[in-house]
N, C-alpha and C positions, 0 to 999 in steps of 0.2 A: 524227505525233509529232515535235516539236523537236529530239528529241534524234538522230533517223535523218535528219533532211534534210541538215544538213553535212555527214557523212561520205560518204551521196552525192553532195555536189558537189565533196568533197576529201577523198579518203582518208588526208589527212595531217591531220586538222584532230582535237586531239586534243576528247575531251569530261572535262571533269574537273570532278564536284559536290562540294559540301563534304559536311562531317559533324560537325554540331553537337554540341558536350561533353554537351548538352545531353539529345539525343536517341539512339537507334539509328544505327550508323554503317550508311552506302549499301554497302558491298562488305564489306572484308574483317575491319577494325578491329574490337575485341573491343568487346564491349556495354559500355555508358557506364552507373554506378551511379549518377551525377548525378539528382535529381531534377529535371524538365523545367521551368524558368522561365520563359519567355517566348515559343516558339512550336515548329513541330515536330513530327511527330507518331511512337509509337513501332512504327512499321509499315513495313513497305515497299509500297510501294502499285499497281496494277496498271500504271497506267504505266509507274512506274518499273523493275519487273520486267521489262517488255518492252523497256527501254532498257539493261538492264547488259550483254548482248552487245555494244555500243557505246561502252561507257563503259572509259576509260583507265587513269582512277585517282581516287583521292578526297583532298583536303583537308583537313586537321579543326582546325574555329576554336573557339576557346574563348571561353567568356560576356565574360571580363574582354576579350578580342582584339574582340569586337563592338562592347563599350560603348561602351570605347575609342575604337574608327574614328569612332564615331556622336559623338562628343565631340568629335573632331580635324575632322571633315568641318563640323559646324556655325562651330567658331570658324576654319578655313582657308579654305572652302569656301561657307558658308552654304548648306550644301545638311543639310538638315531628316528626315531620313532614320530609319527603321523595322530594325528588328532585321534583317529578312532582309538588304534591303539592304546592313546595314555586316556583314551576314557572307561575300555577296557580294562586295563590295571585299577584305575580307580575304585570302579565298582567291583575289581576281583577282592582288591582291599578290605572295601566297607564289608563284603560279605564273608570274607575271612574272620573280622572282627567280631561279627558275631556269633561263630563259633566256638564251644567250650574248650580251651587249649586241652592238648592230647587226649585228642578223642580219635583218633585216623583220619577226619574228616578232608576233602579235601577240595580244592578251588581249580577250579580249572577256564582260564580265558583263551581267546587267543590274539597273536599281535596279527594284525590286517594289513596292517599301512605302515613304509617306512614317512620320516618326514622330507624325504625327496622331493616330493609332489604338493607342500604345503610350504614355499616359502614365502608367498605373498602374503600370507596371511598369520598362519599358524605359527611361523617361526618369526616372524617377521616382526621384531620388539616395537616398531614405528607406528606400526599400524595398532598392534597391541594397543599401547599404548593411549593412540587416538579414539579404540572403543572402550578404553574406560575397563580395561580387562588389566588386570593387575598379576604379575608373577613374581609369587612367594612361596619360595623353597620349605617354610616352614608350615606350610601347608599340609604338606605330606611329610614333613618328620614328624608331625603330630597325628598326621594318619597312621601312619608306618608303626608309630609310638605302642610300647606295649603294655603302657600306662591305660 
């Protein structure tokens, strides 16, 4: 399992998953009424049960925070990117920010999903739009912000 190999090579290495607005939070966060749009599932899964002894803390990105990244990444970035992903970045973000600048510390995500396979929904500004799901660029420049 992924989630037990770093801790065995660094018992400092923290492990921190998100927890989609979307979906069931990973640990402790109280259940999300949201109905589930885009990916997710509302279960914990055996995996992941066997990874919460290891697991530090959890993150929680919201729909508009995903769109957003995935928005900000194609016109900064040109990197073409899938729901998981920019929820990934998200939470790589938030937990960057809370580390003391130049300490070596370092973040590490990974991208999963291009947005290929999300354009009914995820890319799909119509639909966006019709859940009420809002995408602002400045969402993440104030994430990003070093303010």
């Amino acid at each position: 399992m992924i989630q037990k190999s770093p801790k065995v090579a660094n018992v400092d290495i923290k492990l921190i998953p998100l927890s989609r607005e979307c979906a069931y939070s990973f640990i402790s966060c109280p259940l999300n009424t949201h109905p589930r749009r885009f990916s997710g599932i509302n279960r914990l899964t055996r995996n992941f049960q066997q990874a919460l002894p290891v697991i530090d803390d959890a993150i929680r990105v919201t729909d508009e925070e995903a769109v957003s990244m995935s928005r900000y990444l194609v016109k900064h970035d040109g990197l073409f990117l899938g729901s998981s992903s920019a929820c990934n970045l998200v939470a790589a973000v938030k937990v960057a920010k809370t580390l003391a600048p130049l300490t070596g510390k370092r973040v590490v995500t990974i991208l999963c999903d291009s947005g290929s396979r999300h354009y009914s929904k995820f890319w799909n500004d119509e639909y966006l739009k019709e859940a009420g799901i809002k995408i602002d660029l400045s969402i993440i420049d104030r994430l990003v912000s070093r303010a």
